[in-house]
N, C-alpha and C positions, 0 to 999 in steps of 0.2 A: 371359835364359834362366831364370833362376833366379826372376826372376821371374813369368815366365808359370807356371811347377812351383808355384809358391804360390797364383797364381788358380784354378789346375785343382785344386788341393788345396782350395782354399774351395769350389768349386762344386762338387766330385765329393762332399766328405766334410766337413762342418763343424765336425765334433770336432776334425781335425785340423787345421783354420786355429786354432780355439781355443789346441790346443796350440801349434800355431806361435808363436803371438801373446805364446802367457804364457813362451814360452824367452826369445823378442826382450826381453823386459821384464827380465829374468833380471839379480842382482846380478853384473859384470864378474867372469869366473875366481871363480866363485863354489865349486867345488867342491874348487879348490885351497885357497882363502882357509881354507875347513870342514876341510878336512883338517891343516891345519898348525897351527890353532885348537883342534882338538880334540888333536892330538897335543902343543901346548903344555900345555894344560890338563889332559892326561895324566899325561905328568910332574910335574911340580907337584903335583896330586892326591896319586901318591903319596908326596913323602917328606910330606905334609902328614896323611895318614892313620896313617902312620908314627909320627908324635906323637902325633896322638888317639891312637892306641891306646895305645900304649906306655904314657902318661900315664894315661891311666885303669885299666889294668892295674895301675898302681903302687899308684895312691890305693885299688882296691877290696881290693889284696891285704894293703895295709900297715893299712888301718886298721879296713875289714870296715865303714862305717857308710854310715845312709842319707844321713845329715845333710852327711857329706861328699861323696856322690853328688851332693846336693842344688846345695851348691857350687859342685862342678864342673859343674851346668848354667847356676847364675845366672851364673859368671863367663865361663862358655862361649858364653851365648849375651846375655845381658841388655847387653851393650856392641852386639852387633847394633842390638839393636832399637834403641839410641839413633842411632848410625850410619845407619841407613837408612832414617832422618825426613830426612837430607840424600842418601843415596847414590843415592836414587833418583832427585833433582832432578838431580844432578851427572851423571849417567846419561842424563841427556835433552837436559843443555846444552852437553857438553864430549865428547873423543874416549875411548869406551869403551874401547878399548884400553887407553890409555894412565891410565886409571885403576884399570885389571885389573893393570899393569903395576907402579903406583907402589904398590898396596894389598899384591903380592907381595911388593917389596922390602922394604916395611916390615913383616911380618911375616918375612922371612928374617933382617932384622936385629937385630928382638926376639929372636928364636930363637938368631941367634948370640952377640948378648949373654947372654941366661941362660946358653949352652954357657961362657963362657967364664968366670963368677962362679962356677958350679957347679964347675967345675976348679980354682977356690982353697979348694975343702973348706968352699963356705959353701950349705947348700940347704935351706933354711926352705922348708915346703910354700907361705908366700906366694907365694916364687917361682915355682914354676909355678902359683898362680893368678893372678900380674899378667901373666905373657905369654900365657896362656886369655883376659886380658882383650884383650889389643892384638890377639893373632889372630881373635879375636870381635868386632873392629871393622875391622879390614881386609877380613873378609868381608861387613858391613856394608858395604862400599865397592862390594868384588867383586861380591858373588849378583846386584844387580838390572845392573850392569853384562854381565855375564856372559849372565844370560838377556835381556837385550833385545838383545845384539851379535847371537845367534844368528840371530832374526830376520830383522838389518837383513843378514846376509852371506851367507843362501839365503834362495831360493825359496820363497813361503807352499807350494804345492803338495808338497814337499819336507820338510816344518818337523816331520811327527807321525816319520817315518823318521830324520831326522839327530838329532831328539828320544830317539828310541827306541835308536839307535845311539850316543849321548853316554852315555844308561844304562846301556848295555849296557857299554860302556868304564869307566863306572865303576863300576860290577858288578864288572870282572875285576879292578878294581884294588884293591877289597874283599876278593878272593877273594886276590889277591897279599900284601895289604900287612899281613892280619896273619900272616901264617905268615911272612913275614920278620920283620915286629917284634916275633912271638914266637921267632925263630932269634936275631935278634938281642939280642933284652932280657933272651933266658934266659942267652946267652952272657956278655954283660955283668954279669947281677945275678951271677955263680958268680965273676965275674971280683970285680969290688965289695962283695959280701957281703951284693947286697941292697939298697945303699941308692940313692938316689935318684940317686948320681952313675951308675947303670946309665943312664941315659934320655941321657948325653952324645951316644954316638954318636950313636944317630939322630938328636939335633938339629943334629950336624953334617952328613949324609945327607938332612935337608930343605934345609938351608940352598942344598945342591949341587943338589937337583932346582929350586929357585924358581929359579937363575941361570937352569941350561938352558930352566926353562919361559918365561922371563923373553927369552931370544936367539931363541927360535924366534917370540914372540909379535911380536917388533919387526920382524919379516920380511913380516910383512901387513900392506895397506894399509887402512884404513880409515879414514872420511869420518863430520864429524858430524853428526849426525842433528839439526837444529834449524829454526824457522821464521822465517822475518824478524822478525814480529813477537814473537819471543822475545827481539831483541836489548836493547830495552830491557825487559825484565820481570825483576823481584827476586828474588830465591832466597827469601825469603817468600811473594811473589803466587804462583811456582811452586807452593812446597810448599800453599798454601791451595789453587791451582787443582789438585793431586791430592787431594787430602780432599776435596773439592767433586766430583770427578769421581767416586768411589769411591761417598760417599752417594747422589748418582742417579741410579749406573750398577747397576740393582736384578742386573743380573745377577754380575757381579764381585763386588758387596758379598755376593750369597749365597754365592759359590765363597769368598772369603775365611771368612768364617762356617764352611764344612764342611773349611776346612782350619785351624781353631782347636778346634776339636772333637777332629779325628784329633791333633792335636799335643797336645793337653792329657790326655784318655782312651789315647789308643794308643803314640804315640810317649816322654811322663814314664815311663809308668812301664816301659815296656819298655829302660826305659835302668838299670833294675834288673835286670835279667835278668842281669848277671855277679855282681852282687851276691847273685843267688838261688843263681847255681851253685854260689860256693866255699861259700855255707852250710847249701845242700839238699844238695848233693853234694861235701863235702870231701875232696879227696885228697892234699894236703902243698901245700908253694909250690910246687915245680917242677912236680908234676903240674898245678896249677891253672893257671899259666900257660899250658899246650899244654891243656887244656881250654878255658881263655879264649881260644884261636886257634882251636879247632874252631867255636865255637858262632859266629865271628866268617864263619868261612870255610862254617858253613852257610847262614848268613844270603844273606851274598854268592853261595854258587852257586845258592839261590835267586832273588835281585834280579838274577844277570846271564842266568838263564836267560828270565827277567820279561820282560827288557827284550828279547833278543832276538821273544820271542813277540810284542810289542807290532810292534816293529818289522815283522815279517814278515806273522804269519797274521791278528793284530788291527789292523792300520795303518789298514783302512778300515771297522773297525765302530765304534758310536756311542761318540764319545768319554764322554759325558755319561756313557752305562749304563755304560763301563767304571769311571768313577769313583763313583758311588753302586755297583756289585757290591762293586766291591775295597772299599769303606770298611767296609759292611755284613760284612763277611771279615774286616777285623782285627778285628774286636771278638770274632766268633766264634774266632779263632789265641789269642786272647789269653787267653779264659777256653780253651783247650787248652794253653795253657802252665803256667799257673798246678793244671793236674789232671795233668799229666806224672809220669807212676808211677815212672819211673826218665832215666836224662841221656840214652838214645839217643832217646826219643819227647821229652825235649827239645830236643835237637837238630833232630829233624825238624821239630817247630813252627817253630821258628825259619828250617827252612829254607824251609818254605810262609810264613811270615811275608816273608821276602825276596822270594819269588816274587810276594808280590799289591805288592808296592810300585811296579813299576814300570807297574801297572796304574793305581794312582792318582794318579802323580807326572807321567808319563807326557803322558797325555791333558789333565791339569790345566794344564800349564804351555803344552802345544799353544792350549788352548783360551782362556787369556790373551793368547796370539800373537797368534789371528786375531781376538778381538774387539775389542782394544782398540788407537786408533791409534800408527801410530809413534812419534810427538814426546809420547806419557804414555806410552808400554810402561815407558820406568824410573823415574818415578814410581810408577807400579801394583808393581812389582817390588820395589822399595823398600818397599812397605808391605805387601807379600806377605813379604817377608823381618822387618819388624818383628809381624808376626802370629805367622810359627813362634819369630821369637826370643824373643817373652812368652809365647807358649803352654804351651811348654815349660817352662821354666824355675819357671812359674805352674802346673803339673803336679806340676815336684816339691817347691815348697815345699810342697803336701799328702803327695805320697806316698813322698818323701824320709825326713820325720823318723816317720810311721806306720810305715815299714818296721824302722826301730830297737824297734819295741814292739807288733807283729804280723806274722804272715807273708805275706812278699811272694807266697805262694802265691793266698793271700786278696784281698790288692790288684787281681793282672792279671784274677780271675775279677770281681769287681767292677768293676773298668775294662770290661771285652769287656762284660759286660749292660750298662753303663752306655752305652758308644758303639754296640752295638746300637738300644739304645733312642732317643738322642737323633738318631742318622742317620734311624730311622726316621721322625720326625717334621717332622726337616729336607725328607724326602723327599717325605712324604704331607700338608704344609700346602701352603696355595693357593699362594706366594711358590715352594715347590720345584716345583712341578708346571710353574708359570710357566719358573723356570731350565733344566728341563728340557726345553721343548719351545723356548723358544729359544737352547737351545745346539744342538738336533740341526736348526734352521733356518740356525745360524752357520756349522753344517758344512759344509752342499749348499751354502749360499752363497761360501763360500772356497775351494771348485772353481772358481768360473767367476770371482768377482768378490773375490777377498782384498778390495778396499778398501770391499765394501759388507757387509762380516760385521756388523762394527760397530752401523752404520745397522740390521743382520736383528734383533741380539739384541735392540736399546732398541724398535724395532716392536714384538715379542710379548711385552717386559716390560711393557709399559706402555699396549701396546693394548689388553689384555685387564683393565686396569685402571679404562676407561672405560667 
């Protein structure tokens, strides 16, 4: 019976055998799996934002320089990059879970180690930049794990909404975690007088969200993504055969390119933005702190409002346009930050700053999903995660130690003309026009055929090059 209901559904309506066909294919309880997934990763998220902020509210208030801004990105992010020349191999050959798993643990217990040195009255700022480093290599581990799981445990048809709903989750968690870490750190610093043993607790309050994230994540099943003939191949031949795939996959090597751009022009120096605040707009420690939660919590109900819109009323326009709009937008927010008359029209930049991000993030991380195959998605990811970790970081050794000896007003309006200009060019040479028209061919085709996206994009990169 139920069968004959499926032939009258091909023969009456074709769209709907289609859909039939692509549920049948459907990863097992797949929207359980996403739901427990993203609510492990929830938790976790937050006590882990909890730190970043807290920690760099510390560093910007106590010491006011760019050079240690600077710092805290090399050491924040530059262990990435080294990390995820392997994490993305490890990503492709072993069960992602469970290296999302072990990368948690070992950042909760870096974290509970510092908690419990800093409680003997001993807290040299090294200290929290050697657990900046361990946690900046754990995510190394995590990021390409993380976004290639998502993938493999929905539906491509599925992939730009649970995308757009993972942002959006971590939008509110933005929006949440620093107005606790500023309830908390304010309460702590009055408690401590200030110094650095304020940051105790919340390193104890991450430590308790990694377990939970850490029990909920062991509750789903997941299978590894690998191919026979991966069994005997090297974790070199791997890593070569990602470098190899990235250089003549013209389309991925331009989306990496425009996300080295955004990270080095838009995203360095806007990690000066609290830097600018306590010293364009100084209002004591305590008030700066709850000014450093507003600007944090604009950002956020910008980025969670992003991500819902993506999710919803943008889910099925051109991924591509959304990402060259929103890039060509930061540059424009940013030389608007940097001319901000007073802290409320800072504030607002920052909060349309948040809002285009999830337009660029969004659609970009979609559109590696469906172009690239399963058994490299964490290779690629891997090496998507060492682009933003040098980018950045290679951002602020310029605009880092500049900010100590001009104003960072100066800086972000030079950044924006600066990633204006370079996007447009990324846009308007023969190589963007090419990306462009075979990303919005990757789309129509990962409606019908996810596994022939792939095959659509290296067609129009490479056919129009003959």
């Amino acid at each position: 019976m139920q069968g004959d209901d499926q032939t009258d559904a091909a023969t009456d309506d074709p769209g709907e055998a289609v859909a039939a066909e692509a549920q049948a294919s459907d990863p097992p309880h797949w929207l359980r799996k996403v739901i427990l997934f993203l609510s492990g990763q929830t938790v976790s998220l937050l006590g882990s934002m909890l730190v970043q902020y807290a920690v760099f509210w510390y560093l910007t208030i106590e010491y006011r320089s760019g050079v240690y801004m600077m710092l805290a990105a090399l050491f924040g992010f530059l262990p990435q990059a080294v990390v995820s020349i392997f994490g993305g191999v490890w990503a492709d050959r072993h069960n992602r879970k469970y290296l999302i798993m072990g990368a948690d643990a070992a950042i909760a217990l870096s974290t509970l180690a510092l908690a419990l040195i800093m409680m003997t009255g001993y807290d040299a700022v090294w200290l929290l930049f050697a657990v900046m480093a361990v946690r900046s290599a754990g995510a190394g581990i995590q990021m390409p794990a993380v976004s290639a799981l998502i993938p493999q445990i929905t539906p491509t048809r599925n992939l730009i909404r649970v995308n757009g709903i993972n942002g959006s989750i971590q939008s509110a968690m933005m929006l949440l975690a620093p107005a606790a870490a500023g309830a908390i750190y304010a309460w702590s610093s009055a408690a401590t007088g200030g110094t650095a043993a304020s940051l105790i607790p919340i390193f104890f309050i991450d430590v308790v969200t990694a377990v939970i994230g850490i029990g909920i994540l062991a509750f789903i099943s997941v299978g590894t993504v690998r191919k026979a003939s991966d069994v005997q191949t090297g974790y070199f031949a791997d890593l070569v055969d990602g470098v190899r795939y990235i250089v003549h996959h013209a389309f991925v090597r331009w989306l990496l390119i425009v996300f080295a751009i955004i990270f080095v022009l838009t995203v360095a120096p806007s990690n000066l933005t609290p830097l600018m605040l306590v010293r364009t707009f100084p209002a004591g420690e305590a008030q700066d702190v709850v000014n450093l939660a507003v600007l944090e919590i604009a950002f956020s109900i910008g980025m969670m409002l992003g991500g819902i819109l993506v999710a919803t009323f943008f889910a099925k326009r051109s991924r591509i346009g959304l990402i060259v709009t929103s890039s060509l937008v930061f540059g424009v927010l940013s030389i608007g930050l940097g001319l901000a008359p007073n802290i409320w029209m800072f504030f607002g930049f920052m909060f349309l700053v948040g809002l285009a991000v999830p337009f660029f993030s969004t659609p970009s991380m979609t559109l590696l999903q469906e172009t690239v195959e399963p058994e490299r998605q964490g290779r690629v990811f891997g090496f998507l995660g060492i682009v933003m970790a040098v980018a950045m970081p290679l951002g602020m050794v310029v605009f880092g130690p500049l900010a100590d000896v001009m104003p960072i007003e100066l800086l972000l309006i030079a950044a924006g003309i600066l990633t204006f200009v370079v996007i447009g060019l990324a846009v308007w040479l023969p190589a963007g026009q090419r990306a462009i028209a075979a990303a919005r061919e990757a789309s129509q085709v990962a409606e019908h055929d996810p596994a022939a996206a792939a095959a659509a994009v290296e067609a129009v990169m490479h056919g129009k090059d003959s």
